[in-house]
N, C-alpha and C positions, 0 to 999 in steps of 0.2 A: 117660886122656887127656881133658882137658875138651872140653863140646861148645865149637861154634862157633856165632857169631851175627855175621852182616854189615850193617853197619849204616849206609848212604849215602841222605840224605833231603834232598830242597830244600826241604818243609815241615818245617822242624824242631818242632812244635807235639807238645807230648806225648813229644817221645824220647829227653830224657834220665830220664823216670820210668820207661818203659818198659826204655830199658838198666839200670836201676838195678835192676828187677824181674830182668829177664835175669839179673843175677849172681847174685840170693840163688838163682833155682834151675841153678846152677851153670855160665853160658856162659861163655867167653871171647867178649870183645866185638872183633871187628875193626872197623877205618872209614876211610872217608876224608875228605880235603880240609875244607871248612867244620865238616863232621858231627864227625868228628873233634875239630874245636877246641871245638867246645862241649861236647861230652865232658868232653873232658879240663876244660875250665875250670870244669865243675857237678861236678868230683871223682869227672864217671867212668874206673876206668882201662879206658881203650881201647889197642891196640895200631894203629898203622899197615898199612894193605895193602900196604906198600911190605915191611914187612921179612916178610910172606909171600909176597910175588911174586917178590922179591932184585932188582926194579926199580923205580926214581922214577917216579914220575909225571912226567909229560912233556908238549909241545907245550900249554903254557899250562892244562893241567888236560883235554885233551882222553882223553888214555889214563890210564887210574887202575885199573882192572879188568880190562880186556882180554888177560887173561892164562891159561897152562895152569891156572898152578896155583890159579885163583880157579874157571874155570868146571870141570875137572877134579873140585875137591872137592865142587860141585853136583850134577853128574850122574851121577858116581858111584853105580852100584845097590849099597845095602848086601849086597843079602842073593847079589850076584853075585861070586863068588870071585875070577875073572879083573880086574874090576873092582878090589877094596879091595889084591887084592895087587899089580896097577899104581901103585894111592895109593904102599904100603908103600915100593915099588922106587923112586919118586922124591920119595922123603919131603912127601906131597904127603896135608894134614888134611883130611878130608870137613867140608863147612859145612852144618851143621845149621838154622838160620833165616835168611833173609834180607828185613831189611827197607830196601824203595827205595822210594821217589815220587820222580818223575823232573822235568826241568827243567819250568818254569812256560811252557812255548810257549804256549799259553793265553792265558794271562794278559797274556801279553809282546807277541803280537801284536792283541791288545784295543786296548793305547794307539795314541792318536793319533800318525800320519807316524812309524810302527815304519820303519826301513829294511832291507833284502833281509840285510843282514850281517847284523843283530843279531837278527832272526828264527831265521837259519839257525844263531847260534852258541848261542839259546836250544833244540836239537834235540838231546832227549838220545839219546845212543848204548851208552853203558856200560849205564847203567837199564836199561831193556829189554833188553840182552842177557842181562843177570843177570836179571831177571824170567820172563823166556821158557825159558832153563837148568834156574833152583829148577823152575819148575811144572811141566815135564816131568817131572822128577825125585820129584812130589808125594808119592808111598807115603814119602820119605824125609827130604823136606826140606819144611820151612813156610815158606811165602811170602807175603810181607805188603807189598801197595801201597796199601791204606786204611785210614788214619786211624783206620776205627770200628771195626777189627778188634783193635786192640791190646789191649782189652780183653777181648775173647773168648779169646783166645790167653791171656792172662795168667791168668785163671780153668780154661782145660784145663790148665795145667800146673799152677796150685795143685792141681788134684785129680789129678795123675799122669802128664799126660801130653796130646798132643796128638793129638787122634784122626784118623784115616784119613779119616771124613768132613770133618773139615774142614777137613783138608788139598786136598783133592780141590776144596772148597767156594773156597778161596785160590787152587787152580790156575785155577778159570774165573775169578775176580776178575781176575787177571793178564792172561790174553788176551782178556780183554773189554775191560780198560782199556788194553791196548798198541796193539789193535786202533782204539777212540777216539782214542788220540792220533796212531796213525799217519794216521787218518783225518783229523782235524782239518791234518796237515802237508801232506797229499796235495792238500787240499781248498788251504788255502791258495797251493800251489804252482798251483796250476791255476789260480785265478783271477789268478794274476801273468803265468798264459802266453798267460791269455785265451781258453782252451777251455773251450768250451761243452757239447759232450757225450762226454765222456771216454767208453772202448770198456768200463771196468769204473767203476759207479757206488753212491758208497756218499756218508753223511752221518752224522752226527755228533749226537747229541741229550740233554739229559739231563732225568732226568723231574721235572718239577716238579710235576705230582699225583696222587695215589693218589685214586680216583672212587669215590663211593657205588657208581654201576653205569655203563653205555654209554647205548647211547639207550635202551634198556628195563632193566629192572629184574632180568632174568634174566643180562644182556651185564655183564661183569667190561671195568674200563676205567682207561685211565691215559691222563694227557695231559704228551707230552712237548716240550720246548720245545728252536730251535735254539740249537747249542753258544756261537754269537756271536747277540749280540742284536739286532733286526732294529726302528729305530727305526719307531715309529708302528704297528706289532703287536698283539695284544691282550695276547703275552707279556709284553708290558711294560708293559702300565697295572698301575697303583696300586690296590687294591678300597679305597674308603673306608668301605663299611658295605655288610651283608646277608651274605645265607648263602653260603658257598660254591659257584663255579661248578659247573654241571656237564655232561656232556659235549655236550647239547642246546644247553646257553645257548653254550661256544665255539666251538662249531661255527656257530650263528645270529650271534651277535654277528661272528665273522671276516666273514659274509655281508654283515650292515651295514655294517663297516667298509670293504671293499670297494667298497661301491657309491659309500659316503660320499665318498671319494677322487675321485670323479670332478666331484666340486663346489668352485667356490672361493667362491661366495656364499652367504649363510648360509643351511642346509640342515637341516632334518631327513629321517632316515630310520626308517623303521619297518619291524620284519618279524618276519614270523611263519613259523617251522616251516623256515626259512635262504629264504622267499619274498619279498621286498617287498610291503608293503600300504599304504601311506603313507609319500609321497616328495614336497615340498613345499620351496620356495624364497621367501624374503620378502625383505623390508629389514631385518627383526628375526628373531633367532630365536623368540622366543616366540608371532609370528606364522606364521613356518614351521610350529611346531607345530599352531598352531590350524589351519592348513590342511591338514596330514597329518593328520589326527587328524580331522579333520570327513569328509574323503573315503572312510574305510572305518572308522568310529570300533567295528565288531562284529571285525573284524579285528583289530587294532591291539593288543584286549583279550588280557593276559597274555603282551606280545609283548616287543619289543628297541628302544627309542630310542639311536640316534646322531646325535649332534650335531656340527657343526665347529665349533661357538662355548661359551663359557661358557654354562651353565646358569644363568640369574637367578631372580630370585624368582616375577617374573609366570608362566614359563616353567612352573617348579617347582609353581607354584598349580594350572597345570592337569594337571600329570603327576600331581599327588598324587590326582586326583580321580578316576582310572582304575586297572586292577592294572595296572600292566608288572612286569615282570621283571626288567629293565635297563636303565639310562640309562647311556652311555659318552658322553666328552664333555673338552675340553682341559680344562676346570676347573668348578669350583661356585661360584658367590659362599655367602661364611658365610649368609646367611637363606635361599638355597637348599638348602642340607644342612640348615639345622634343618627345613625345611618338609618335607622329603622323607626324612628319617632318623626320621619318626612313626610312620613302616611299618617294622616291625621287617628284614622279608623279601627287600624291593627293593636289588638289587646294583647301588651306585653306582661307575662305574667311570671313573678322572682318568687321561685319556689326552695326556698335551700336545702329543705328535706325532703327534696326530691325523690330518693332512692332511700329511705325509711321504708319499713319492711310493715305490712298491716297488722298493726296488735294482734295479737291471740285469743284478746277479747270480742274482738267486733266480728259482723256478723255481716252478710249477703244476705236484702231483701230484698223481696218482690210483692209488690201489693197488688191482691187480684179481689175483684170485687166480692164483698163479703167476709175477708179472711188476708190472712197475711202470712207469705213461706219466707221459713227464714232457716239459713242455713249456715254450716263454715266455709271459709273463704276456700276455693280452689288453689292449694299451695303446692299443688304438683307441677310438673314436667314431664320429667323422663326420672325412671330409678333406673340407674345401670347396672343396679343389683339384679332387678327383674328383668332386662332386656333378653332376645333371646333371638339371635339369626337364624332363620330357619330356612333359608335355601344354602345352595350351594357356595353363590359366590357368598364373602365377606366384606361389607364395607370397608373403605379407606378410613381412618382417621376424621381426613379431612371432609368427608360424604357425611360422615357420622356426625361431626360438629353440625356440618349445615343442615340435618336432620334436625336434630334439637333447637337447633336455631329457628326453624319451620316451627316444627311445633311448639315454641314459646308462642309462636302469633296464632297459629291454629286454636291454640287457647283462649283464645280474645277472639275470637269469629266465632258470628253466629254459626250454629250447626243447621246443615252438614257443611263442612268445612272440610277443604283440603287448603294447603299450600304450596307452591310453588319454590323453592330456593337455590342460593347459588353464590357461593364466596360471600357467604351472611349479607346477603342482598334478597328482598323478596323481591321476585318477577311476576309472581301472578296467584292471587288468592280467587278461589272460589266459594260462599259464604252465604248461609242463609237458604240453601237448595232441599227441594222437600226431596231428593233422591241424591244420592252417592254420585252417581256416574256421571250428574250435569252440574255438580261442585267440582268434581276431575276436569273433565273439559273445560269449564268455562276457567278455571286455573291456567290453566294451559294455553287454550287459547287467547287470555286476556295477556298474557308475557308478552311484553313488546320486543324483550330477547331473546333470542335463541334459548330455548330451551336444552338443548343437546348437553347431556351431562349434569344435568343439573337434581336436584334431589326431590321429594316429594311428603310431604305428611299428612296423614289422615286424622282427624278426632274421633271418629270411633272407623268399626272393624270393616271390612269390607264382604259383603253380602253375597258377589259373585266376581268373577274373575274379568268384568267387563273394564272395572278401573283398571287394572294393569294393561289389560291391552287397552286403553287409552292413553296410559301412561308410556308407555313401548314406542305408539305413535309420535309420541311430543318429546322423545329422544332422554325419558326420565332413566337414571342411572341406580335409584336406590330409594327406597320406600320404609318410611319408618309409620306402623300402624298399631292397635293395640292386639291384634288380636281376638279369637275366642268367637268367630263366628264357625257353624255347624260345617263351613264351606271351604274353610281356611285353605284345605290342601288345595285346594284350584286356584288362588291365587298364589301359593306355592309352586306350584305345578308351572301355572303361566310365567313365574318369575324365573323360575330356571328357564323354560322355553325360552325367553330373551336375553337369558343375563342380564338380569335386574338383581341386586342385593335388597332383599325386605327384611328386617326387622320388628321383630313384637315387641310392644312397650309395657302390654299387662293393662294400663291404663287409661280408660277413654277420659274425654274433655268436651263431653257435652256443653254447649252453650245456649241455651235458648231466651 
């Protein structure tokens, strides 16, 4: 009795050399539906599942497999007696390979104004129950859902046979990828029902780098990207020159991007180690620059520039005169890439949806050993519905802008976080301090400018009245905090004593 080989594929790519191989080492090829017609028309002879089933296919192509006598011959144990003499009694072939890739759901609900129908009719059902069948059955049957195996499988049986191992090897290939797709359906369905945090949660990912190392050189690393593409990402910039990412640079660059988003005027940002160190707004961008870049120019060095604007030449003149690391950015004008592609090293990276705003869907995780927090993205700021001056004097305008402008970046620092600011330039963050007072200071005293006049922001409330008088000291003019500590009036109290304008935001910006 010849073996059997099942043969139903939506990427037809490569399968009819493979069936063609199939036959010299001696299968019988079953198939269906499309698979089948291209068969048969490259002059493979294939048989129908219909006349092994003794039933049509049916309901528009919906049942084709669904049958005893298909998953019967799968899982079928050869080496179990009770088993092969059930086959016998109901003249029913054991199938020996099975190759499926299943419908393009994927793919299908990628395009634009997919509707609920054609989603649901792109969701295969046969596939995967054949898939899930064979690889149970693995000691017996070889089962094949990718592409890059066809070749492997066609070289063990030049040489005799199909080995155990990698049989075993095709059985996890199969529930790894039935598992993705069932996840990708799941996922889909949920966000059409509009929940938020489903009671089992899974995601969907495929890897897109194999990594020198992780953040040290001992750490093994891979960076994997969502299954649907998430405009305005780092996954989806373009690299146009230098070396390869690696797990430091996207992990700091996602931190620039990040903050970058919270700007619509032309902005750089700078950071080093995923901190901000220069954070700067012009009329130009290459004036932006000059201003990040003059505010902590010892920092900045071997850091991450993002830009929300094209990279020009003037721009390009002064990056080139520093090491960065990486410049991400909508575009480069041509003498900007020749200016800047004289450095073999520096990763240029064309992002055009730079300033895309982060879906409503996706979510802020943190993976902590044993569990996984996941939460909505931080889309605040400042509400000037909620602000609330609570001393004497009033900020200016112009204090109040550079407040907001503070705490855009205070929100992208780790906590405790303070900021430093001044004609939307940052002069001095403090970030990452397990106390208030020594994120204040070190704010302050890290400004390589005069600080005199200059504004101040907190991520959460202040505890006691010691940040203002260290703010007093460093010549701060106006303090924008959220409020709602037990203590509030002392820092009230201190800010009138100086004439400091503070403001309440209502809001903290935890970062940890």
């Amino acid at each position: 009795m010849a073996k059997k080989a099942l043969i139903s594929v939506s990427d037809k790519t490569g399968i009819v050399e493979l069936a063609k191989n199939l036959i010299e080492f001696g299968y019988e090829i079953i198939s269906t539906g499309g698979t089948l017609k291209v068969l048969n028309q490259s002059g493979v002879k294939a048989v129908d599942i219909s006349s092994i089933t003794g039933f049509p296919e049916c309901l528009d192509g919906r049942v084709k497999t669904l049958h005893p006598k298909v998953h019967a011959g799968l899982l079928a144990m050869r080496d179990n007696a009770e088993h092969m003499d059930f086959l016998k009694s109901m003249n029913i072939d054991p199938i020996d390979i099975v190759v499926v890739n299943l419908y393009p759901f994927k793919e299908t609900v990628k395009k634009p104004n997919i509707d609920l129908q054609t989603a649901i009719e792109n969701i295969d059902i046969g596939g995967p129950t054949m898939l899930r069948s064979a690889a149970k059955n693995y000691q017996d049957v070889a089962v094949i859902v990718d592409l890059a195996d066809y070749a492997k499988v066609l070289e063990e049986l030049k040489n005799g046979g199909i080995t155990k191992e990698t049989k075993f090897y095709l059985m996890y290939k199969v529930y790894q990828h039935t598992s993705y797709y069932d996840t990708l359906i799941a996922n889909y369905l949920r966000k059409k029902l509009g929940i938020e945090f489903p009671e089992q949660f899974t995601m969907a990912y495929d890897k897109a780098q194999d990594m020198r190392y992780g953040e040290n050189p001992h750490q093994n690393a891979v960076f994997y990207k969502e299954a649907f593409d998430i405009t305005g990402s780092l996954a989806v910039a373009e690299q146009l020159h230098g070396k390869e990412l690696s797990y430091n640079n996207i992990n700091d660059t996602n931190g620039a991007l990040d903050l970058l988003r919270e700007f619509s005027e032309p902005t750089i940002v700078a950071v080093k180690h995923a901190n901000p160190c220069g954070v700067a707004t012009a009329e130009s961008i290459s004036e932006a620059f000059r201003k990040a870049n003059a505010a902590d120019p010892t920092s900045i060095f071997g850091g991450i520039v993002a830009s929300n604007r094209t990279i020009d030449k003037e721009t390009a003149e002064q990056i080139h005169q520093i090491f960065i690391e990486i410049v991400v950015a909508p575009d480069f004008t041509d003498e900007a890439l020749d200016i800047l592609k004289q450095k073999a090293n520096i990763r240029l990276l064309k992002l055009p949806t730079i300033m895309n705003t982060v879906p409503a869907d996706c979510y802020d995780m943190k993976k902590v050993l044993g569990g996984l927090l996941v939460q909505e993205f931080d889309r605040k700021v400042v509400d000037l519905d909620k602000c609330q001056v609570v001393t004497k004097l009033k900020p200016t305008q112009e204090q109040m802008d550079d407040m907001i402008f503070a705490m855009k970046v205070v929100k992208h620092t780790k906590s405790n976080a303070i900021v430093v600011a001044k004609d939307k330039t940052i002069l001095g963050i403090g970030g990452g301090q397990v106390n208030r007072i020594r994120a204040t200071k070190q704010a302050i005293e890290h400004s390589l400018t005069d600080t005199k006049g200059a504004v101040l922001a907190s991520d959460a409330f202040f505890p006691f009245d010691d940040c203002v008088e260290a703010a007093n000291a460093g010549g701060i003019s106006a303090i924008l905090q959220p409020g709602g500590s037990v203590r509030d009036q002392l820092s009230i109290d201190a800010c009138d004593k100086f004439g400091i304008a503070m403001v309440f935001s209502g809001d903290r910006h935890f970062k940890h």
